[in-house]
C-alpha positions, -999 to 999 in steps of 0.1 A, spaced: -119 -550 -336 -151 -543 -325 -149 -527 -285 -168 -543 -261 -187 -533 -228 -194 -538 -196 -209 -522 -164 -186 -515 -133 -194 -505 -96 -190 -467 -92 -180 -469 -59 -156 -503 -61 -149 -506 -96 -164 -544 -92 -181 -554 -125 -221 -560 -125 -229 -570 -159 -215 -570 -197 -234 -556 -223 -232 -575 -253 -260 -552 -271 -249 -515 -261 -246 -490 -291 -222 -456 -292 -236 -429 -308 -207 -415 -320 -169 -416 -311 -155 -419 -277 -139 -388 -270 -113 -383 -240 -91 -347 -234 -67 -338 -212 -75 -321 -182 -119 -323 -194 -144 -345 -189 -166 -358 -222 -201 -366 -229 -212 -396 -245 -247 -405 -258 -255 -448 -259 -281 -471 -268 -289 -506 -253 -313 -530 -271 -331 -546 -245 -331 -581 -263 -301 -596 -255 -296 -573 -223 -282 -593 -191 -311 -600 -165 -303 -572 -138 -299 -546 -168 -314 -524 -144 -290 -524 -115 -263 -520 -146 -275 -491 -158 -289 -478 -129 -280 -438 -136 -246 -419 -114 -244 -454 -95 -222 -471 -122 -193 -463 -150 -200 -483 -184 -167 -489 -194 -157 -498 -232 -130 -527 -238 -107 -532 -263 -87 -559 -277 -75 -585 -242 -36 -585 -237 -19 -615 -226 -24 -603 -190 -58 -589 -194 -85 -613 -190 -117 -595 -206 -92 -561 -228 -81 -533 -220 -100 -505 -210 -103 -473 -232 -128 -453 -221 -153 -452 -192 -182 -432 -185 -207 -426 -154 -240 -430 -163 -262 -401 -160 -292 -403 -170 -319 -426 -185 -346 -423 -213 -365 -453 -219 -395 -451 -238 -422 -474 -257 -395 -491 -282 -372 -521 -273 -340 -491 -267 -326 -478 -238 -311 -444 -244 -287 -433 -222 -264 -402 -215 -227 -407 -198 -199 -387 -188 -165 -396 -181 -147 -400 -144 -134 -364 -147 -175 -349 -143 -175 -363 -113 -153 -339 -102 -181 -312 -106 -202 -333 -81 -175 -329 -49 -173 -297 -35 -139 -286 -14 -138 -270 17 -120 -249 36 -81 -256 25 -50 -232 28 -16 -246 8 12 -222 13 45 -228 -12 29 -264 -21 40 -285 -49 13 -284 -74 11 -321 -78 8 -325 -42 -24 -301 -41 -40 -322 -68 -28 -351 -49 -46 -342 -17 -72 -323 -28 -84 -356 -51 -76 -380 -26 -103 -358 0 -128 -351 -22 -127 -380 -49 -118 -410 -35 -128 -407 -2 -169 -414 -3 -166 -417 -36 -150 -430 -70 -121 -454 -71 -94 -432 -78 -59 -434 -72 -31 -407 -78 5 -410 -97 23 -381 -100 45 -384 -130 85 -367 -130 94 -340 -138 87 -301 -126 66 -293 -97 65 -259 -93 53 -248 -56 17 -228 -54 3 -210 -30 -38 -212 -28 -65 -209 -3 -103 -223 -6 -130 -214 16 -160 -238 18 -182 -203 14 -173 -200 -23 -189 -231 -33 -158 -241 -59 -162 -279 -73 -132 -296 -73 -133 -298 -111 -132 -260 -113 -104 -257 -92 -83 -284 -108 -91 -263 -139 -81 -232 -122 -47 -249 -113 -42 -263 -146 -46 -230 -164 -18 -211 -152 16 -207 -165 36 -241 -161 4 -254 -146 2 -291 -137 -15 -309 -166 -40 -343 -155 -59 -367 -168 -76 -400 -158 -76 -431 -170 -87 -470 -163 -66 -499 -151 -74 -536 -139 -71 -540 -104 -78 -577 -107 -100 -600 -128 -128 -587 -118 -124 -553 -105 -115 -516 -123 -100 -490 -110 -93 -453 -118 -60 -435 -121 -55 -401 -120 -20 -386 -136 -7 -353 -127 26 -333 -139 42 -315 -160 33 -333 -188 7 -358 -197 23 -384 -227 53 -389 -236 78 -367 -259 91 -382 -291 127 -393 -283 157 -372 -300 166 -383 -330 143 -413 -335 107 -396 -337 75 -408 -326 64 -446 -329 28 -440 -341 23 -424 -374 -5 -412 -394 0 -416 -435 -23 -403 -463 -26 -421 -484 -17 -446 -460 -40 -458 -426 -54 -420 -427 -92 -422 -441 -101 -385 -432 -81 -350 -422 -98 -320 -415 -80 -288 -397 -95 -259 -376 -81 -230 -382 -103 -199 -367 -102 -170 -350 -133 -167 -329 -145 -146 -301 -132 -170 -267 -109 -187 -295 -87 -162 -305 -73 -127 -287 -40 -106 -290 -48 -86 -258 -61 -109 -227 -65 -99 -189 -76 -125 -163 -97 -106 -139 -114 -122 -100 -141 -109 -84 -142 -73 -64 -163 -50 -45 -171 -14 -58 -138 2 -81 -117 -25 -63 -113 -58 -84 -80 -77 -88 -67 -79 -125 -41 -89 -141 -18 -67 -162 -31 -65 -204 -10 -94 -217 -3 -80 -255 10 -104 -285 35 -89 -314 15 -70 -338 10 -96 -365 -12 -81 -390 -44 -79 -370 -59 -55 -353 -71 -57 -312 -87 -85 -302 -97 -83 -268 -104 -110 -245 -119 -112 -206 -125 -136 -185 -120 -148 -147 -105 -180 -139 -116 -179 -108 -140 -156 -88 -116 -165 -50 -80 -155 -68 -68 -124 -51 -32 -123 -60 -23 -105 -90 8 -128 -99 -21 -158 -100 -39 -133 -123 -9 -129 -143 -3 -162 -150 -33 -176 -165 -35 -142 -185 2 -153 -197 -13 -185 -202 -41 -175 -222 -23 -156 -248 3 -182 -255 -29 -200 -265 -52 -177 -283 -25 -153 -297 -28 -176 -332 -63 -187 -324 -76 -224 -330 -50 -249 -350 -61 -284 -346 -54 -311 -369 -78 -341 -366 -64 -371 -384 -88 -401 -390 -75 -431 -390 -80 -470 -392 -74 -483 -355 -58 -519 -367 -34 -502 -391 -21 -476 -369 7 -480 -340 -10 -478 -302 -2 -438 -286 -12 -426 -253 -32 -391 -249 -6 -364 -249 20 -384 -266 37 -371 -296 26 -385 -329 40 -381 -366 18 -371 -397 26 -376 -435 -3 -358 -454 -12 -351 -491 -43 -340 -503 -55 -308 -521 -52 -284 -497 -12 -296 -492 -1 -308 -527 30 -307 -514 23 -326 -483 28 -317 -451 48 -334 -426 58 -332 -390 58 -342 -353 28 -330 -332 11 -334 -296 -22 -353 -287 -46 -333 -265 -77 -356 -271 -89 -388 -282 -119 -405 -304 -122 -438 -309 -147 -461 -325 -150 -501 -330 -129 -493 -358 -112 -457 -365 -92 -432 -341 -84 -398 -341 -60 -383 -322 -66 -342 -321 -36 -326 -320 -18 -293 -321 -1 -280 -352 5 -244 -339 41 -248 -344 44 -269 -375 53 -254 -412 38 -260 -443 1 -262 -433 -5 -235 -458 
């Protein structure tokens, strides 16, 4: 089913407008704990009459529908994105560039803020609550079971950290909380934003019964391709999370080092953060790092039809039953969903193979 569109409020979430003629160039893409990009076209003929005030650029989300529910008035809503910029030009078009709710993180700045031995979900919590949803975006906050390790961080206004950089910064540490944000109805006439935090975003296939959705080739799959590289930021067996310093003195963590595998040193650098100060920080997101790079890239993207294949959730489990050349054999297993495209009429969930057999 084709999705529809319509233009919301970026400051109540009320609707202005549908957009009968707007184009996607391209899938909708969503990922946990990252904002997306998205470029769109609008034929003018056909437009509503305030087209203007609906597309008027970081003053409204244009939000894509999908199929209406029995309690959904107009569908449910898939994917949103803040308008950012305009292009029109001499043709009957109106180009247009959007970005999901999560860049707007990048435009809030936080302040001065001390959290000593704080639940992580509560820092994302608070610091969203201050510098998202108040003045800005309709947002609310669920914080989903489960762990909730405590965190100790301090922010000083002077270092001029967006709150998108230090949700990332949170989120990239060792048992770090993982978030994403997504769209719900607040009434018939009215979106809101919700924001999920925790230990894990999607849900694990139960024991012994395996995941609801499933992906079959041949079968509702119409295209499979797998990234499998090793490149420099991709890949590393030797990683150390540094912060800024003055002179000789700049905190680091210690060299986090894989098991020799069969390839020589690959170094890899970075700082998560110019404010961290504490090694232990420093040491987590190095940990972090290498449990992630220490293979390199494995994704699996898996396109599918969308009216043939069971509805999951990003960071849900999924199953895949794949034969094609490069798996005579097929290969079959269980895997996570880290992002999201979706078009009038295919999805692909991207999703992490690391740990599955028989891909070679």
């Amino acid at each position: 089913m084709a999705l529809s569109w319509i233009s919301v409020n970026a400051n109540t979430g009320s609707i202005i407008a549908d957009l009968p003629t707007l184009r996607v160039d391209g899938a909708l893409k969503r990922t946990i704990g990252r904002y997306e990009s998205q470029s769109v076209t609008m034929p003018l003929d056909g437009a509503p009459l305030n087209w203007q005030t609906a597309t008027r650029k970081k003053s409204v989300f244009l939000v894509a529908l999908g199929e209406a529910e029995e309690h959904e008035a107009r569908g449910l809503p898939l994917w949103g994105g803040m308008v950012t910029s305009k292009e029109p030009n001499e043709g009957a078009d109106l180009p247009m560039s959007l970005a999901t709710a999560e860049d707007y993180f990048n435009d809030r700045f936080v302040g001065d803020e001390t959290f000593f031995t704080w639940p992580q979900n509560d820092i994302v919590e608070y610091l969203v609550n201050k510098y998202a949803a108040t003045n800005g975006i309709p947002i609310r906050v669920v914080k989903l079971p489960g762990a909730n390790p405590v965190r100790g961080r301090t922010y000083l206004d002077a270092e001029d950290k967006t709150l998108y950089a230090v949700l990332d910064e949170l989120s990239g540490v060792i048992d770090g909380p993982e978030w994403t944000i997504d769209w719900e109805w607040v009434d018939d006439e009215k979106l809101g934003l919700v924001l999920y935090v925790g230990a894990r975003i999607g849900a694990a296939a139960p024991a012994g019964l395996g995941p609801s959705s499933w992906f079959s080739l041949p079968g509702n799959v119409q295209k499979v391709s797998l990234k499998d590289g090793y490149q420099r930021g991709d890949g590393a067996n030797d990683v150390m999370a540094v912060s800024s310093g003055s002179a000789d003195a700049r905190p680091q963590s210690p060299r986090q080092v894989a098991s020799f595998d069969g390839r020589p040193k690959i170094e890899f650098r970075w700082s998560p953060s110019t404010s961290i100060t504490e090694i232990s920080t420093l040491t987590s997101h190095a940990q972090r790092a290498l449990a992630g790079m220490k293979d390199g890239t494995v994704a699996l993207s898996i396109t599918a039809i969308r009216d043939e294949t069971d509805p999951f959730l990003l960071g849900d489990d999924v199953g895949f039953d794949l034969t094609a050349p490069a798996w005579p054999d097929g290969i079959k297993g269980t895997a996570r969903v880290f992002g999201i495209e979706i078009t009038d009429t295919t999805i692909t969930p991207v999703i992490d193979v690391t740990d599955i057999e028989g891909i070679y």
